[in-house]
C-alpha positions, 0 to 999 in steps of 0.5 A: 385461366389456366393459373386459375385452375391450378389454383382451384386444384390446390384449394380441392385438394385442401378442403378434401384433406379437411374433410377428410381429416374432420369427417365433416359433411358441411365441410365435404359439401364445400370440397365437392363444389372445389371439384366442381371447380376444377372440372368446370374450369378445365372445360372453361380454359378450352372454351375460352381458347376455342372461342379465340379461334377465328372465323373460318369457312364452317364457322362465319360467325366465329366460335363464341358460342362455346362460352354459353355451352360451357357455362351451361356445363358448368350450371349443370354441374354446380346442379347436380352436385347441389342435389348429391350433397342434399342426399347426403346431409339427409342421409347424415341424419339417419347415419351420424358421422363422427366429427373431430378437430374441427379448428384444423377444419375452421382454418383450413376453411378460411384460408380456401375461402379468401383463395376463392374470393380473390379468384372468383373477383379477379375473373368476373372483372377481366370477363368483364372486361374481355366481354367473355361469358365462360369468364364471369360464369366461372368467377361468379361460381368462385364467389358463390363457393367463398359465401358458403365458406363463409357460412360454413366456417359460422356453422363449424364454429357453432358447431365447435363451441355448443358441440350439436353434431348434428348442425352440421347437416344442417349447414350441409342441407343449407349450402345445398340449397344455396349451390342448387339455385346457383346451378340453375341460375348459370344453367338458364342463364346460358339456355336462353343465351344460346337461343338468343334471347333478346339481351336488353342491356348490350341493347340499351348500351348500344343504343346510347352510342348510337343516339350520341353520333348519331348524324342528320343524314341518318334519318331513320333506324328500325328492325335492329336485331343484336345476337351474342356469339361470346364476347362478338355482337352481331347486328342487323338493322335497317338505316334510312337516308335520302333517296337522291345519295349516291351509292357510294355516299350511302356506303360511307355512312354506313361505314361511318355508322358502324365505326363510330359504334365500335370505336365505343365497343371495342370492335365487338359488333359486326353489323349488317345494315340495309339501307333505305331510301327515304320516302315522303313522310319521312320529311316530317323526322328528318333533321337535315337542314336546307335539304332541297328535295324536301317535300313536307316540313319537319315535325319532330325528331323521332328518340331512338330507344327499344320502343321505336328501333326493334319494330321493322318499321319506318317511322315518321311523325308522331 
């Protein structure tokens, strides 16, 4: 993260010297999100550092959500710099300024954009990978800069051949669309992480590990509930198993549930489970073979999805 941002200070200080070397707005908008870039990216690397930071008394549950708040900044940022650069293109209509030797402008343009690109791909894959939030928000903000380049250099170019100065309001007008809606898109991204809207996919994710160990003892799952601290899942649910199993039985297969979950997600999740003693009807889903205080004959097993695990709700027979 921190070569990524010098990185990103390099390639500002580049297109500021394009912009200001063509007087370009199209250009100038471009260098203005490069700046974005680096103050985002600066409050990305801390964010990253302090979601590392472990556990400790005033934060039991880590210091992850710093992630959200930094790509809600950046969001932020991204935003109102979308706004800025659309008052000014407007404002390059009633005061045209003069444009010069936009093939310096072109190239310069280029080679920034393919910059962004590489680092913009680099970070969403090790986000990714390293499940971090501030990470993928920031390569994604990367990738959106190398699109507008890439729609700038085609405005300076036509620019270039057809000399109507006057595009290049125009390309600026579009970009400024362009970078407002990534601004809002990253800004309500992180509002509803940080209120803890339900992340379906994680859930869906996590359901599939679950079903694939899953055990006959197991006989029932509901009320789970999944929050995002960063990159770290936390996990309520309730599990079902039978009644006549020892305490120390019922704690090693929790145990056993939650390891065979993490060993798929790479210890990200901290469970908290509550464990049920099976009532009666719960004989008709329980899969157990030759259980001897069997009461009712089995009828089907119950699939765990989103449908049936999210309801604080002991299943039986359908």
């Amino acid at each position: 993260m921190f070569w990524v941002l010098m990185a990103s200070i390099v390639i500002a200080a580049i297109k500021f010297y394009a912009f200001f070397y063509t007087g370009s707005n199209a250009i100038f908008t471009d260098a203005l999100e490069s700046i974005i870039n680096v103050v985002a990216g600066s409050f990305a690397l801390f964010s990253v550092y302090y979601a590392s930071l472990p556990k400790d008394e005033n934060h039991p549950y880590g210091h992850g959500k710093i992630e959200f708040l930094s790509a809600g900044f950046e969001g932020g940022l991204i935003f109102f710099a979308g706004i800025s650069i659309f008052i000014k293109s407007i404002l390059g209509f009633i005061h045209p300024a003069e444009i010069k030797s936009l093939d310096v402008g072109i190239i310069l343009s280029v080679v920034t954009g393919v910059a962004n690109f590489f680092l913009g791909k680099y970070l969403i894959n090790l986000g990714n990978k390293k499940h971090s939030v501030t990470l993928i928000a920031d390569g994604k903000h990367l990738l959106s800069d190398t699109y507008t380049s890439i729609g700038l250099v085609v405005g300076l170019v036509l620019i270039y051949f057809t000399g109507l100065v006057w595009l290049d309001n125009i390309v600026a007008l579009v970009f400024a669309v362009l970078i407002i809606r990534t601004g809002f898109v990253l800004l309500k991204q992180s509002i509803n992480d940080l209120l803890d809207e339900a992340d379906y996919k994680t859930m869906d994710e996590l359901m599939k590990i679950m079903n694939k160990h899953r055990r006959p003892e197991w006989i029932d799952v509901h009320n789970l509930r999944l929050l995002k601290y960063g990159s770290h899942l936390h996990v309520d649910c309730h599990v079902t198993l039978p009644w006549y199993f020892t305490l120390e039985e019922s704690h090693k297969h929790v145990t056993d549930f939650e390891t065979l979950v993490n060993n798929e997600m790479n210890g990200r999740v901290e469970f908290f489970i509550h464990s049920d003693p099976c009532l009666p009807f719960s004989c008709s889903i329980c899969t157990m073979e030759n259980c001897a205080k069997r009461q009712h004959k089995f009828e089907n097993k119950v699939e765990w999805n989103m449908h049936n695990l999210l309801p604080n709700k002991k299943h039986g027979a359908i």
